[in-house]
C-alpha positions in Angstrom: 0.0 0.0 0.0 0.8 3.6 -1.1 0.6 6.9 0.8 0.8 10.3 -0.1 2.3 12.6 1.6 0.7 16.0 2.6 3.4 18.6 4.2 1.7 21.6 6.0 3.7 24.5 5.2 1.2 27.1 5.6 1.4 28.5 8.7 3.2 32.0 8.7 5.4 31.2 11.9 4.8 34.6 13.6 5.9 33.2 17.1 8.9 33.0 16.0 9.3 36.7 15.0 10.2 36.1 11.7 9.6 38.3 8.5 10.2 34.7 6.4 7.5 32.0 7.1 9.8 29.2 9.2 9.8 26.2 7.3 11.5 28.0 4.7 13.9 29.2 7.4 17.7 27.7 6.7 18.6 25.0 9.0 21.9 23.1 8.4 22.3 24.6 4.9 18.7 23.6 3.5 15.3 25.1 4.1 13.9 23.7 6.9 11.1 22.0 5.2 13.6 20.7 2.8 14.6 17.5 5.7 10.9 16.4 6.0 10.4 16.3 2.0 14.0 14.4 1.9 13.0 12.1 4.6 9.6 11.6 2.9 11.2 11.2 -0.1 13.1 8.3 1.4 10.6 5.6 1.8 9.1 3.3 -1.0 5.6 4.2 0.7 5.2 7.5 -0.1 3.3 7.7 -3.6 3.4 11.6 -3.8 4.6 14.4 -2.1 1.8 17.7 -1.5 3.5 20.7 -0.7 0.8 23.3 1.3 2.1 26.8 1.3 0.9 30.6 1.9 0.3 32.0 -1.4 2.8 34.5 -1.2 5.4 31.3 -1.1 4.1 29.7 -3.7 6.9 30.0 -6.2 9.4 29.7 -3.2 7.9 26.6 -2.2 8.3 25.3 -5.9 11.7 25.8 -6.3 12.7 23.5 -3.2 10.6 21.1 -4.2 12.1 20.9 -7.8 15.2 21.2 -5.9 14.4 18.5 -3.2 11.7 16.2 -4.1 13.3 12.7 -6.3 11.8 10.6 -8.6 8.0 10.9 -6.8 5.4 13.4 -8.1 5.5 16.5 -6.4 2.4 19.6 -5.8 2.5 23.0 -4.4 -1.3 24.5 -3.3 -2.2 26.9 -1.0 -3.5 27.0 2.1 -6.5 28.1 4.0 -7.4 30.7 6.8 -6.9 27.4 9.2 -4.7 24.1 9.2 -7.8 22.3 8.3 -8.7 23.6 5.5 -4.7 24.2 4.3 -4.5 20.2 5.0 -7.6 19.5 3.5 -6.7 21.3 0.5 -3.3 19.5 0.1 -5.2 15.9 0.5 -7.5 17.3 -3.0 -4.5 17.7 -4.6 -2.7 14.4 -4.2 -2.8 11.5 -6.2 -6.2 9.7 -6.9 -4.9 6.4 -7.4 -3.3 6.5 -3.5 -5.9 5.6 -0.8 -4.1 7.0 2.5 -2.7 9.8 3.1 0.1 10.7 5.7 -0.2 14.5 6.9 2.8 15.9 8.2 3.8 19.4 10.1 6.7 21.3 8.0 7.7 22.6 11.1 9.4 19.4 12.9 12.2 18.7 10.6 13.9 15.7 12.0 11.2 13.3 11.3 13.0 9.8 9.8 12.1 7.4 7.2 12.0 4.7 9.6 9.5 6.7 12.2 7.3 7.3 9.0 6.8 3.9 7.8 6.6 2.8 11.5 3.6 5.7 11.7 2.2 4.1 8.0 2.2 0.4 8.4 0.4 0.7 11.8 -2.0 2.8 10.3 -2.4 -0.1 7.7 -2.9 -2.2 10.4 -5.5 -0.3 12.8 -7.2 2.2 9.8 -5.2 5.5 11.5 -1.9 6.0 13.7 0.2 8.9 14.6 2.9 9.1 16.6 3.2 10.1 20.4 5.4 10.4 23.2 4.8 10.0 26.9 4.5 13.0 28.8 7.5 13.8 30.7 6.3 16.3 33.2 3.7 16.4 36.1 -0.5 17.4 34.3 -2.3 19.8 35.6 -5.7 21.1 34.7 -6.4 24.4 35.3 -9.8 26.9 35.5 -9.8 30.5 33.6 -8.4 31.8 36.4 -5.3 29.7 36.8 -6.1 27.7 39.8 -5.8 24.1 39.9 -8.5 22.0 39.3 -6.7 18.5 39.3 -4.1 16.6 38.3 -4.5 14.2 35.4 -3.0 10.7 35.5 0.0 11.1 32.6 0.0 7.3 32.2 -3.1 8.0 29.9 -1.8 10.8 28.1 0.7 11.5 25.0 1.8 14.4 22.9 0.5 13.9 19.8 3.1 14.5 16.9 3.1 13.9 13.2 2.9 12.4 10.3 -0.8 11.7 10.8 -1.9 8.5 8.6 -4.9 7.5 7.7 -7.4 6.4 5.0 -8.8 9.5 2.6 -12.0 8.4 2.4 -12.3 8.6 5.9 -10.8 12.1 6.5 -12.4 13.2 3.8 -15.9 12.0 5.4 -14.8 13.7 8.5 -14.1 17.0 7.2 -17.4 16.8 5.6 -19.0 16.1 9.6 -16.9 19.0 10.8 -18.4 21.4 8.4 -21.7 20.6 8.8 -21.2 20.6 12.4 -19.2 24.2 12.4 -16.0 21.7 14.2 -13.0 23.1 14.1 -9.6 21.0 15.1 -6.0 21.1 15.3 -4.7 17.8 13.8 -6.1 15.1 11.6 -6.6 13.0 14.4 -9.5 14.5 16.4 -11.2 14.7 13.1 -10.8 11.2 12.7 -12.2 11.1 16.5 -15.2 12.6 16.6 -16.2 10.6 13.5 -15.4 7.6 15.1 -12.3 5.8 13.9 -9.8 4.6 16.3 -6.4 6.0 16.2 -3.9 4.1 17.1 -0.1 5.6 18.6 3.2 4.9 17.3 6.3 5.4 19.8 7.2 8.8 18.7 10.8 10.7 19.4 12.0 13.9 21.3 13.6 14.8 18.2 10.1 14.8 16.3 9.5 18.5 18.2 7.8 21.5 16.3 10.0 24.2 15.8 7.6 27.0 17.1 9.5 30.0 19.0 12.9 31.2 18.4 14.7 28.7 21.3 13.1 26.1 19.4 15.0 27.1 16.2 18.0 27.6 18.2 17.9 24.1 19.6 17.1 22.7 16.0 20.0 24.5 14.8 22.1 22.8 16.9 20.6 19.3 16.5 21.2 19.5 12.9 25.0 21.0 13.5 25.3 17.5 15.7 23.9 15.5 13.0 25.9 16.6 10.5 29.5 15.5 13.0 27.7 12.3 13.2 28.0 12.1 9.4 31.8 13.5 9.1 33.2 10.7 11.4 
């Protein structure tokens, strides 16, 4: 089985403080989105490669995927006023042959191969999987005002990551419940939840993170500084 591979470049990153949108940042000598299309690119399940951009980026976003995108079919749409309609543009644009789809945040660079097809052929198995790690740190729910409510058992919890895998015709059925319903969500996922399919959790990594504020970048810098010392020896 095939998957195609939706990249969610359409956020404008303006956390980080940033006059360029932060996937396109540079990161080790490459655009930062550039190491999730290459480690995309790098498994015999992806199909096709979706590229979802802010329309201002579009020609940007063109020329690193003719740049970094091998031998797999490559598209560059834009995105929408949320990250569920940018992703649900990028899963209209991808191949019609390929039944699942893995979505994927531009922002966390250091996704591997192996983690993807880990994520894909679980998802094969159980009809949706993602990837998640424990939650290092003590829970807490709080009220508007700040107080402590409780403290949840982290045993039960994750932090969710991406890529997100599932079939299309079943995210495709639950974007159409979330717009008849007015439901707006932050990851494929609790679409796929509230329509009822199970999702199933891959072990994810520390090194899967979202690069959102400028210590994140920092820290990502000098991941991929490490990586590249690893390589030299």
């Amino acid at each position: 089985m095939k998957v195609s591979a939706v990249i969610a470049a359409g956020g404008r990153g303006t956390r980080l403080g940033s006059d360029l949108p932060k996937q396109f940042l540079d990161l080790g000598g490459k655009p930062l989105i550039a190491w999730c299309i290459e480690a995309f690119c790098g498994t015999y399940l992806v199909s096709d490669v979706v590229i979802v951009t802010p329309i201002n980026y579009v020609e940007l976003a063109s020329e690193i995927a003719e740049k970094y995108v091998c031998s797999k079919p490559a598209t560059v749409v834009t995105g929408g006023g949320t990250r569920q309609e940018s992703v649900l543009n990028g899963i209209k644009a991808s191949s019609a042959d390929t039944p699942w789809v893995a979505v994927h945040d531009a922002a966390r660079p250091f996704i591997t191969t192996d983690h993807i097809e880990s994520v894909c052929l679980l998802a094969f198995e159980a009809g949706a999987a993602i990837p998640g790690i424990s939650c290092p740190d003590t829970v807490k729910k709080i009220d508007s005002a700040g107080i402590v409510l409780e403290t949840l058992d982290r045993s039960q919890l994750i932090l969710a990551q991406t890529p997100q895998v599932c079939r299309k015709e079943d995210i495709l059925e639950a974007y159409r419940k979330a717009e008849r319903n007015g439901w707006t969500f932050t990851d494929e996922s609790s679409l796929l939840e509230a329509n009822g399919i199970p999702v199933a959790v891959s072990k994810g990594t520390m090194h899967n993170f979202k690069v959102t504020t400028e210590a994140d970048l920092r820290v990502a810098r000098m991941l991929a500084a490490a990586m590249e010392l690893d390589k030299d020896k």
